[in-house]
N, C-alpha and C positions, 0 to 999 in steps of 0.2 A: 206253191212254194213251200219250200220248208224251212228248217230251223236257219237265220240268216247266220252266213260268215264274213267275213272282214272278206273286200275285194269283191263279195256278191255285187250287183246292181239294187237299188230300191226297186221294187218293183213298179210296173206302172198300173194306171187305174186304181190309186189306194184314195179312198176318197174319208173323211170322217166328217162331221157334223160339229159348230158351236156356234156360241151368238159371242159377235166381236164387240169389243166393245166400245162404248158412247159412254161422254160424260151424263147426255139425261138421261141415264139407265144406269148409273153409280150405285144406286143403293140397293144396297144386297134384298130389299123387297121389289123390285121392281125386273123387268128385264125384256131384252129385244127378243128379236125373233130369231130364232135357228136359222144358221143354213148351210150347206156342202162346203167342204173345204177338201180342192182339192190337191191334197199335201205330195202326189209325184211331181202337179205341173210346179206347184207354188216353191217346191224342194230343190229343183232340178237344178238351178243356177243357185244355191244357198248352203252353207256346213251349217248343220240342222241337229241338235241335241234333243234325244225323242226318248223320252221316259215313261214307263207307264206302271200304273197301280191298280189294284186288285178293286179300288172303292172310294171314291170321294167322302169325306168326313170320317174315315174306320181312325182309328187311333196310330196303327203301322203307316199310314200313308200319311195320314194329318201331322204328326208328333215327330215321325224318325226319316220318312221320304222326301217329301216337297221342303222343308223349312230349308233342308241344305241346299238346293236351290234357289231360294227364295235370298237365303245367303248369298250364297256366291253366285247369284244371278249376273254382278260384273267381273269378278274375274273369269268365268266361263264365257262372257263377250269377248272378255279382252284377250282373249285365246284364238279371236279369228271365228268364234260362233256369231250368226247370224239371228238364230232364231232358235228359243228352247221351248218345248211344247211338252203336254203331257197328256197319257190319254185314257181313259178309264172307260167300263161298259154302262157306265150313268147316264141321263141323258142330260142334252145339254142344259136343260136351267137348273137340275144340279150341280152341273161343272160350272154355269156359269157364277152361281153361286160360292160355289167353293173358292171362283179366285176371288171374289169380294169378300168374301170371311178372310181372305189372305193378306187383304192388301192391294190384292195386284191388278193393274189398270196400265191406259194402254196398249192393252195384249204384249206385254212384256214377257209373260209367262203364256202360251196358249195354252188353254186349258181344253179339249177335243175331247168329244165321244168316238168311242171304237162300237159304233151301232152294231148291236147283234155280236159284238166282238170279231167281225168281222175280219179284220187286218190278224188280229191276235192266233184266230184259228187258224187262217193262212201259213202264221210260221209255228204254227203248234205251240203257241206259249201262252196257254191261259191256264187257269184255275178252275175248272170246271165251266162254269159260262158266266165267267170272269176272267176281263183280262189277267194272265201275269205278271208279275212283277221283273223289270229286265228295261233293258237302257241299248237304244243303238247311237251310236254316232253317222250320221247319212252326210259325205261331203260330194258336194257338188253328184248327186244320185248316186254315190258309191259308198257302201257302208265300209268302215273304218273300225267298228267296235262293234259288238254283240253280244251281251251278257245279260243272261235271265238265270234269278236267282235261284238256288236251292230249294229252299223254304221258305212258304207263305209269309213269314212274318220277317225274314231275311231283309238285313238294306245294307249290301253289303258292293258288289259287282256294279248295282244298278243306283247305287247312290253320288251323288255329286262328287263328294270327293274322290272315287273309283274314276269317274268321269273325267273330273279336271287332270289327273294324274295323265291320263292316256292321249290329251288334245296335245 
């Protein structure tokens, strides 16, 4: 696949990795156990807001990406989203990690590993062997939006309120 466009299909077979989360597993010391998520079959019936970052905990991703989500986590519902996820090439107990440093529980936010960058490389948008930074909107498995930023430290396309603007 390459770089996706509005009207493209998700693809199928996109699989990433996290550990869901449980309330006795809350505390940012503790954590479940990884496993496959797989985001064509789980995507397929759902408008899905899929954002992804170059790094869990870096300053550009902690400070200027996720908060505006983390914000407007309900206006971006109330827009007819069903599910916003985010995906980085960390592995999962550091992503799961990062949503407990966040706040965020009951996978309100998924937090997802792009293993190996896997999905990222598929549409050509990482940062060397890190995902890039860039935002699709996937409604009912047809993307809708597709913007990956300029520059690494850019939140501009791929940031929330780019996002809510276009839903």
């Amino acid at each position: 696949m390459s770089a996706p466009k509005i009207g493209d299909s998700f693809p199928d077979g996109v699989t990433f990795t996290y550990v869901p989360y449980t309330p006795e597993k809350e505390e940012i010391t503790s954590c479940g156990i990884p496993i496959p998520y797989n985001a064509s079959k789980e995507w397929a019936d759902k408008k899905v807001v899929l954002f992804a970052v170059p790094g869990a905990f870096t300053p550009g991703c902690s400070v200027r990406h996720l908060p505006g989500f983390i914000e407007n986590l309900e206006k971006i519902k109330g827009k007819g989203v069903d599910l916003v996820a985010v995906i980085a090439y960390n592995d999962p107990f550091v992503m799961n990690a990062w949503s407990k440093a966040n706040g965020i529980k009951n996978d309100d936010i998924l937090f997802l590993t792009d293993d190996g960058t896997k999905f990222s490389k598929s549409i050509d948008w990482t940062l060397g062997e890190r995902t890039g930074r860039y935002a699709l909107v996937i409604d009912h498995g047809k993307i809708t939006y597709a913007e990956k930023e300029k520059g690494p430290g850019d939140v501009t396309v791929s940031g929330a309120e780019a996002i809510i603007a276009k839903l």
